[in-house]
Residue, then its C-alpha position, 0 to 999 in steps of 0.5 A: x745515630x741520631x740520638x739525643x744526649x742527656x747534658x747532665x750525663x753525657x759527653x760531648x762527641x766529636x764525629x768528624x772522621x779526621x783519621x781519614x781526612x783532614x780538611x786544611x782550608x774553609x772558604x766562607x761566603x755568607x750573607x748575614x740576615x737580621x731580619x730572620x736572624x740566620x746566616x746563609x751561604x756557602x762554604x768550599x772545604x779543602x782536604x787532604x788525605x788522613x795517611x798524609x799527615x803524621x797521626x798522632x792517635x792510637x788504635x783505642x776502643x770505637x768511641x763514637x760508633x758512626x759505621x753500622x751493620x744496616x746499610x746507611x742511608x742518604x738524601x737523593x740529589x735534587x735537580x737544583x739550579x743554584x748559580x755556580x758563579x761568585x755569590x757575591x754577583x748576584x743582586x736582590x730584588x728586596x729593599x733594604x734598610x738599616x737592618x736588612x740582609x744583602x740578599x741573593x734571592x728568594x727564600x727557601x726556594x732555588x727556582x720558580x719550578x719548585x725543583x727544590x724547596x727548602x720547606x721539608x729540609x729546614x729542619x735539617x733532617x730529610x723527610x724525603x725519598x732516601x735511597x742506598x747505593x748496591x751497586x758495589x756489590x755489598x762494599x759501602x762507599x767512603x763515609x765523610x763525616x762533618x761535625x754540624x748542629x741546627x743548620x739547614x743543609x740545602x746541598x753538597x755538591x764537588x767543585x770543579x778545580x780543574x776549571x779554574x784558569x792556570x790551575x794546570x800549574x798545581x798538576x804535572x802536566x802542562x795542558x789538562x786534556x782529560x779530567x778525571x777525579x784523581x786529576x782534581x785530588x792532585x790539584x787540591x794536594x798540591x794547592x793545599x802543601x804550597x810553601x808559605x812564602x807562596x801564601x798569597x798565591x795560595x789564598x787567591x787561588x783557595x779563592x778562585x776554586x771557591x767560585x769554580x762551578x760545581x761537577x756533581x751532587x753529593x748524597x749526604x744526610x744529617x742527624x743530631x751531632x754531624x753530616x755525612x756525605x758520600x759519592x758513589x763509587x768512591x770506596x776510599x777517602x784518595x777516591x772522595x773529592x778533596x773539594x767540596x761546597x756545601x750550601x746551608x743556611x743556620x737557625x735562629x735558636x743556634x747554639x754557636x751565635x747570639x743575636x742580641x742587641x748591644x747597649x744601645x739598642x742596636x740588633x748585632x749577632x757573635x759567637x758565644x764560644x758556646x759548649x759545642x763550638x762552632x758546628x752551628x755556624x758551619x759544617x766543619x771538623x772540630x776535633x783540634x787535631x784538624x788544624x785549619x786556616x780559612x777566608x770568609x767573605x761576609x755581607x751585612x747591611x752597609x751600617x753595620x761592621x763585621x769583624x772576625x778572626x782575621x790577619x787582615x784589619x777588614x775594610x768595608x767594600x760597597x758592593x750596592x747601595x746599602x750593602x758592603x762586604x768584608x773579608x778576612x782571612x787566616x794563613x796560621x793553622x788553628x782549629x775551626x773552633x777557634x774562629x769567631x765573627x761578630x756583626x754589629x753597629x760597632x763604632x772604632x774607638x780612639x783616643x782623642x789625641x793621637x799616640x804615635x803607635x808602631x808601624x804595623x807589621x806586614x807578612x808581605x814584609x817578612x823574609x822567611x826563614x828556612x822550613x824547620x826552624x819551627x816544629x809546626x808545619x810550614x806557614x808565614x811564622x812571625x817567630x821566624x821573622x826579625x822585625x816581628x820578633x822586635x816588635x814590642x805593641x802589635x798594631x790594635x783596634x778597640x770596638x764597642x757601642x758609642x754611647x761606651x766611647x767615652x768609658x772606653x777612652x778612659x779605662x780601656x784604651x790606655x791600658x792595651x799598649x803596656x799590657x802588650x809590652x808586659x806581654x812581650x817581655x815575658x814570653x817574646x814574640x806576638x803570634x797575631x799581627x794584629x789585635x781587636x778589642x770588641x765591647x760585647x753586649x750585656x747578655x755575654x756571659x763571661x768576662x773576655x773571650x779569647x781568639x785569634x786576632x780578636x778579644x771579646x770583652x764584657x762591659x763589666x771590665x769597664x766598671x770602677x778603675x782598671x784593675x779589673x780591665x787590665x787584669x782581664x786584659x792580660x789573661x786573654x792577651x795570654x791566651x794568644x800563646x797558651x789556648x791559641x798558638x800552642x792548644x791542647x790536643x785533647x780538650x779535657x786538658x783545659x788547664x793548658x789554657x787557663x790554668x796557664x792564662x790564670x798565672x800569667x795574668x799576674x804577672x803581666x799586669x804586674x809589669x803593666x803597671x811597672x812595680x818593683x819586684x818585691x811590691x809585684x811579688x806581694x801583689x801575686x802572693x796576696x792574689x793567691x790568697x784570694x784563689x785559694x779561698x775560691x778554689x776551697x769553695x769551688x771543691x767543696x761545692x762541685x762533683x769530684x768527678x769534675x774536679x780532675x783536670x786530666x779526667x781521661x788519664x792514660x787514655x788522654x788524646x786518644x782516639x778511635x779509629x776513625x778519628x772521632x772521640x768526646x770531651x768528657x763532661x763536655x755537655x754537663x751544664x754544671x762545668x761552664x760555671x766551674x773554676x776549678x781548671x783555671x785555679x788547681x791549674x794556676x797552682x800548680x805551675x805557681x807550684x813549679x815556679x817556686x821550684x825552679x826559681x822565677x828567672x828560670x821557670x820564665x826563661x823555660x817558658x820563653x823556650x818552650x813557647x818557642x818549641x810548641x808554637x804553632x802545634x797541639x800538646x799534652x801535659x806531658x809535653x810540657x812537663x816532660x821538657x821543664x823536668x829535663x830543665x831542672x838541675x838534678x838536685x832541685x827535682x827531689x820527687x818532681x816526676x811526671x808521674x807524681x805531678x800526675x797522680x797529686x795534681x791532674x788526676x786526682x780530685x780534691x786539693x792537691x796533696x803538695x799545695x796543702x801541705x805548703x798553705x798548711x805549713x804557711x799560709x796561714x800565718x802568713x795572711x795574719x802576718x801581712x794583715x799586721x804589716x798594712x796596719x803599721x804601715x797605714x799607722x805611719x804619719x803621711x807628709x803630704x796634706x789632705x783637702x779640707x773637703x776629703x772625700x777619703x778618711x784614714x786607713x788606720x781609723x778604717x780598720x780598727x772602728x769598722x762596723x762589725x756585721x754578723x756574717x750570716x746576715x750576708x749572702x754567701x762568700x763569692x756574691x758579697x764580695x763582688x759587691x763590696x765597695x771600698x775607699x779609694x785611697x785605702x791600701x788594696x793590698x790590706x783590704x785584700x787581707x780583710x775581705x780573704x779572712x772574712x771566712x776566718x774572722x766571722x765578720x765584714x766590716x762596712x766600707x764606703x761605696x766609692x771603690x770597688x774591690x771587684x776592680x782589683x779582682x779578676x775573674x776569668x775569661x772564656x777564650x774561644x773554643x771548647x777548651x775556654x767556656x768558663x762563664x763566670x771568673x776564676x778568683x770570681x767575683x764578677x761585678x754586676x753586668x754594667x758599664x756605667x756605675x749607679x747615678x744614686x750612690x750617696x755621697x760620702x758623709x762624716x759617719x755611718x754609726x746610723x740606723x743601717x741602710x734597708x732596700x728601696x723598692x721600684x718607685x720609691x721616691x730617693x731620699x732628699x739630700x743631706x746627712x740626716x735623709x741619708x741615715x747618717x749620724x755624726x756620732x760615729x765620726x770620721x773614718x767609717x764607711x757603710x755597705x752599699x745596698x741594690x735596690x728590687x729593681x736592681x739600682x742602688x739603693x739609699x738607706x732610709x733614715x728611719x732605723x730598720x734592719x739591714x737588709x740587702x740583695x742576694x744573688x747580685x753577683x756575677x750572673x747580675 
């Protein structure tokens, strides 16, 4: 098994054998060490047989081969004497300081007899004495399968839950005299099937059973892409232990977190939501079918914060001096790929006045309905709770660097509550109680991730005003329905998630800013322009093979008999930069709306949010409940078949949207274009400062500079750069900068608004179905939270020589109109192009005149 895949070729596979067993709760219990940048722990599984959860694969074609006809083999048990008691009673002998791990002891090794040395296992992969397991005379023993990548396995071991105080009440009888291995497996059943108003009984005794000692090691091996445990004797999955603890230790070089320093210099560590999910920071099973819920206790050095997908706003407990733990805790089932942690120096960020903000909401408060209201399996729903259903702004917290506190005062923090609101008035109840924001590091390569209880955002969104912000704010606020309370059952069918977080994005952030229907149908449709721009270069330049958004077909959501299978493409270093998911996807359901008429498609959605939260679809579940919504007359040759065939199975632009921008579109971006000029024409009432730092639109467009367009770089990088006034009507530059490709020319703006403010870029929400690392429309403003301190200020003309790249060192041109290049000749209203410098700063136009020159590639990559 252990070989190694081609990620330009080859598919990501999925080996956990969830047909068999399906793990329904994760205890963590972890220290986090800087200094050797890894985290190391413990973690409890809790399962439950395959056969006792309704399955939803079909008997197809072994995927992933993990049985085979040589015997297997497996690390033999050592003696070790790790404590079975709470990791978190153990004290360190090392000295700590700012950045220093709370520690449970030696490195690498368990005891000074040497009985167990983590030397030879660092690598995860056993270079000891292996042994095979006859004694069942020629039958193999259950295989549990664990999908895990760079991590330091050091031990498996079963845990003892029948010696857990008062655990008899899970068992049915009334005293435990002899315990046995089916004893154990009843207990662990009917702990992990308690009714959801029982939840914190359930979590304290998930909690109590993670602290049991343990009763028996486990055989278990490693190889690229999983770990694989056995106990001998035990010959089905109803013979394996159903708890289990596994110690391990991750890698510096791990793919699933970063460990990075934040903008002020500060070492933090997150996870990335990186192409293989979370398999390199915990064991666990990935395919989403494997819907969990889990606790974590985790250890930092007492400066640091550490938050986490959690229900819970984790304080901080001092368990000694210089170290504190936090916990957090999950009782919604998701899967494990979704989960997301992030330890740093991070400071809460609040407003400097106090806004009365909404009490709030504790599940402990909730009065459940009863079971079956909702289609997903039992736990404390907020749809089925009055008081949540009400509640309009869910409690929110917004964390970043200090020295980004002030930037996030001013552009972040007052967008959240009307972003929320828009939110909830479109599709209803909030499905997290509660909400972080986290300011991530400059290395983050996206513009927002989303998960559970928690948004990651790059310090890009802060640039400039808010449009950018609020934008992207709402695409991963949608990401709490579409991507998380209701996820893809196969991951290849991304467009679930971001084709329907793209399309929502506009509209809740036209609500946000609370526009009349008709300027909020303009601004959609002039943001639509721009995708389908964007969405013409992504298929001009990407495989066909990657464009299909259902690349699977017929054979979509199937598994193998085990339960394992791949997301194809899934490795493909080319699909994290594609965009092509999150636009065919908007267009398609943009498509479908206009079908429908908008009070419809939006009063559907609000149903079928409803219906599926909690729970794992296909496109045909969502295709099948909105075709049976539509009144007969209106369907004409809508099918679930023909949507398949012309817009999810099919590379290259869909058949039914380029007939409609055909018949169109077109004309219509000529004829809007002509409608902001004579808008723009108008004579205005109100009086301009005599030191305006603005000029006339209509002077804008009709005198700008004409500039060849081969003198740029490409379409998506300039654009990303262009500056533009900040009194100049977006909506027509929008128009402008769209045609570009059209007119063969860009016109030269003043530097002192950013088109990129306006034009979101999507995000990578957590899990493998979201890790696009550039935006969908994409034009990602330079990684940067504070705008250049050297942009010259706005002059009375720019018919000068053009600007020219300064270099590192250069000294900056002395104040005044002639050192800056500019020449009064060319009168008011003219702007220029703002150019970056070799060093990445921006850079002044020399006043010698000189060809202009300007950088390419600073675009979203920086």
């Amino acid at each position: 098994m252990d070989t190694k895949l081609d990620p330009s070729r080859d598919d990501l596979p999925l080996m956990a054998n969830t047909s068999h067993m399906l793990v329904k709760h994760y205890v963590l219990d972890l220290d986090v060490n800087f200094e050797s940048q890894t985290i190391e722990g413990t973690i409890v599984l809790f399962f439950e047989d395959g056969n006792q959860v309704k399955k939803q694969t079909s008997s197809t074609k072994e995927i992933c081969q993990l049985e085979s006809n040589e015997a297997c083999t497996f690390r033999t048990p050592e003696p070790c004497h790790i404590p079975a008691t709470n990791a978190r009673t153990d004290s360190s002998k090392l000295g700590y300081n700012d950045f220093a791990i709370c520690d449970k002891g030696e490195k690498d090794t368990f005891d000074k007899d040497g009985n167990h040395d983590n030397q030879e296992q660092a690598s995860g992969i056993s270079s000891s004495e292996y042994c095979c397991d006859t004694r069942n005379h020629g039958r193999e023993d259950f295989l549990l399968v664990l999908d895990c990548c760079d991590l330091s396995v050091l031990k498996v071991e079963e845990v003892d839950v029948a010696a857990v105080p008062g655990i008899e009440k899970f068992t049915r009888s009334s005293k435990l005299s002899v315990i046995s291995e089916e004893l154990r497996n009843e207990v662990v059943g009917e702990l992990v099937t308690l009714p959801a108003d029982r939840w914190r009984e359930q979590l304290d005794y998930y909690a109590r059973c993670g602290q049991a000692p343990g009763c028996g090691e486990l055989f278990f091996d490693t190889d690229t892409w999983s770990l694989q445990i056995r106990k001998p004797g035990a010959l089905t999955a109803s013979e394996f232990p159903h708890a289990i603890r596994i110690w391990y230790k991750t890698k510096p070089e791990g793919r699933s977190v970063a460990w990075t320093s934040d903008q002020s210099g500060r070492p933090c560590v997150y996870t990335v939501g990186s192409p293989i999910n979370n398999r390199a920071l915990f064991p666990c099973q990935e395919p989403p079918v494997a819907m969990s819920t889990w606790q974590a206790t985790v250890r930092a050095a007492a400066s640091f914060v550490v938050l986490m997908s959690g229900e819970n706003s984790a304080k901080p407990a001092q368990l000694r001096e210089g170290c504190s733990s936090w916990h957090y805790y999950v009782t919604m089932p998701m899967p494990a790929a979704t989960l997301t942690i992030a330890v740093g120096c991070w400071t809460e960020i609040k407003l400097e006045k106090d806004l009365v903000t909404e009490r709030p909401f504790s599940s402990s408060e909730a009065t459940f309905r009863c079971a079956g209201v909702c289609g997903h399996v039992e736990y404390p729903c907020r749809f089925q709770n009055a008081s949540a259903t009400a509640q309009e702004v869910i409690p929110h917290r917004v964390f970043a660097p200090m020295c980004l506190r002030d930037v996030c005062q001013e552009t972040l923090l007052p967008l959240i509550p009307p972003c929320l609101s828009a939110a909830h008035s479109v599709l209803g109840t909030h499905p997290f109680s509660r909400l972080d924001i986290l300011i991530v590091p400059a290395n983050f390569s996206s513009l927002g991730m989303a998960s559970p209880h928690i948004i990651f955002l790059s310090q890009s969104t802060l640039t400039g005003m808010n449009h950018l912000c609020g934008t992207r704010l709402c695409h991963e606020i949608a990401h709490a329905w579409f991507g998380l309370a209701i996820g893809a059952r196969d991951w290849t069918e991304e467009w679930l998630s971001e084709g329907f977080a793209t399309h929502l994005e506009d509209v809740f952030w036209t609500k946000a800013q609370q526009l009349s229907p008709h300027e909020a149908q303009e601004q959609q449709e002039l943001r639509a322009c721009l995708r389908w721009r964007r969405l013409q270069d992504e298929l001009r330049n990407s495989p066909e093979e990657m464009q299909v958004l259902r690349p699977s077909k017929e054979k979509t959501g199937q598994v193998s008999d085990s339960g394992a299978s791949v997301v194809k493409h899934g490795l493909n270093p080319e699909k994290i930069f594609m965009q092509v998911h999150y636009l065919k996807g908007y267009f398609l359901l943009r498509f479908l709306a206009k079908r429908l008429g908008s009070e419809t498609y939006f009063s559907f959605l609000r149903k079928f949010v409803h219906t599926f939260h909690g729970q794992l679809i296909l496109s045909q579940d969502f295709l099948q409940m909105l075709l049976e919504s539509i009144p007969e007359e209106k369907r004409q040759d809508l099918s679930v078949e023909n949507i398949f065939r012309d817009w999810l199975e099919s590379s290259g632009m869909p058949k039914p949207l380029q007939s409609e921008r055909q018949a169109g579109a077109e004309c219509g971006l000529a004829r809007q274009v002509t409608k902001w000029i004579r808008v723009n024409r108008r004579p205005r009432k109100r009086r301009r400062r005599e030191k305006s730092e603005v000029f006339e639109k209509v002077s804008l467009m009709r005198s700008c500079t004409p500039i060849p367009l081969e003198r740029f770089p490409p379409a998506p990088v300039f654009h990303s750069q262009l500056e533009l006034p900040r009194t100049l009507d977006k909506r027509a530059l929008f128009l402008c900068v769209c045609c570009l490709p059209l007119q063969g020319f860009i016109p030269a703006f003043h530097s002192s608004f950013r088109l990129s403010d306006a034009i979101p870029a999507p995000s990578r929400p957590a899990g493998l179905a979201s890790r696009a690392s550039l935006g969908a429309e994409d034009f990602e403003a330079p990684n940067s939270a504070e705008p250049p301190e050297d942009i010259p200020p706005p002059g009375a003309g720019c018919r000068g020589p053009p600007p020219v790249v300064r270099a590192r060192g250069e000294a900056q041109a002395r104040p005044g109109a002639q050192a800056r290049g500019e020449v009064p000749s060319g009168g008011p209203g003219h702007g220029r192009v703002p150019v970056w410098g070799a060093d990445g700063e921006r850079g002044c136009p020399a006043a010698a005149a000189g060809p202009q020159v300007l950088r390419a590639g600073q675009g979203a990559d920086g």
